[in-house]
N, C-alpha and C positions, 0 to 999 in steps of 0.2 A: 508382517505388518504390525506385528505387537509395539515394535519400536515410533512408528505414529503416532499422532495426536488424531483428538477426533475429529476435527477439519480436515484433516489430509487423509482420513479414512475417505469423509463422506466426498470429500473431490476427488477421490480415487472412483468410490463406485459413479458418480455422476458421468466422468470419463467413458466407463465401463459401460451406463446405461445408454450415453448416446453413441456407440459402437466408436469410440477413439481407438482404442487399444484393441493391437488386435495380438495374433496368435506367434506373428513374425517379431512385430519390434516390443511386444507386452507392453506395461504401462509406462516405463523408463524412458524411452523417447519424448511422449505427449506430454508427458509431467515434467522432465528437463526441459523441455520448448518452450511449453506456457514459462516456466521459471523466468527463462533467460528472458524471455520477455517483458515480464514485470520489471526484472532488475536491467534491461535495456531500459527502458521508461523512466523509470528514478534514475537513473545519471542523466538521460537525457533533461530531465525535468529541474533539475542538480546544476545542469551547466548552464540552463539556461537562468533560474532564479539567484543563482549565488551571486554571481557578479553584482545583479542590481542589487542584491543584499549590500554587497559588499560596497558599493557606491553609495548607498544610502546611509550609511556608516559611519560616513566620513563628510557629510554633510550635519555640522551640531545644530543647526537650526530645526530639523527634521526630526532628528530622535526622541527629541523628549515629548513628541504628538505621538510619533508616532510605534513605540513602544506599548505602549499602555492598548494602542488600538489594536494590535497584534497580540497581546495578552488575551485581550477579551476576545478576541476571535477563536485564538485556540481554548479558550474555555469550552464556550460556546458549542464547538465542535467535537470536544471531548466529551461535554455533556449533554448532548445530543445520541452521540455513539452510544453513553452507555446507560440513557433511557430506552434506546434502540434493543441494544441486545439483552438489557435485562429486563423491563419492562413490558415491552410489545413482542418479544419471539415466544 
């Protein structure tokens, strides 16, 4: 486990404390699952936003509102995260 980061330590032992992993499949099953699942979720979430990205794109009436309002959102959200985790943890 040397090769981890400290998040995938500590979501190893949380695994570990709520009895996931057990003696048969160790922790490689329950940590591949959860994965694919994440990364199921983002393509799914992927096929579904792209296209209207992509729609929206191609309409020039729209972009120049509505760039700047998707800027400030992922601001917003970026600097949220990391008053979040330096801040307040």
């Amino acid at each position: 486990m040397r090769f981890l980061g400290r998040s995938q330590r500590a979501f190893i032992a949380v695994l570990r404390e709520m009895g996931i992993s057990s003696l048969e499949t160790g922790i490689l099953v329950p940590l591949f699952s959860f994965n694919l699942g994440v990364e199921l979720g983002q393509i799914t979430v992927a096929t579904i936003v792209l296209p209207i990205i992509w729609w929206l794109h191609k309409k020039p009436a729209i972009e120049p509102y509505l760039t700047p309002v998707c800027s400030v959102l992922a601001s917003l959200a970026g600097a949220y995260w990391l008053i979040e985790r330096t801040l307040l943890s």
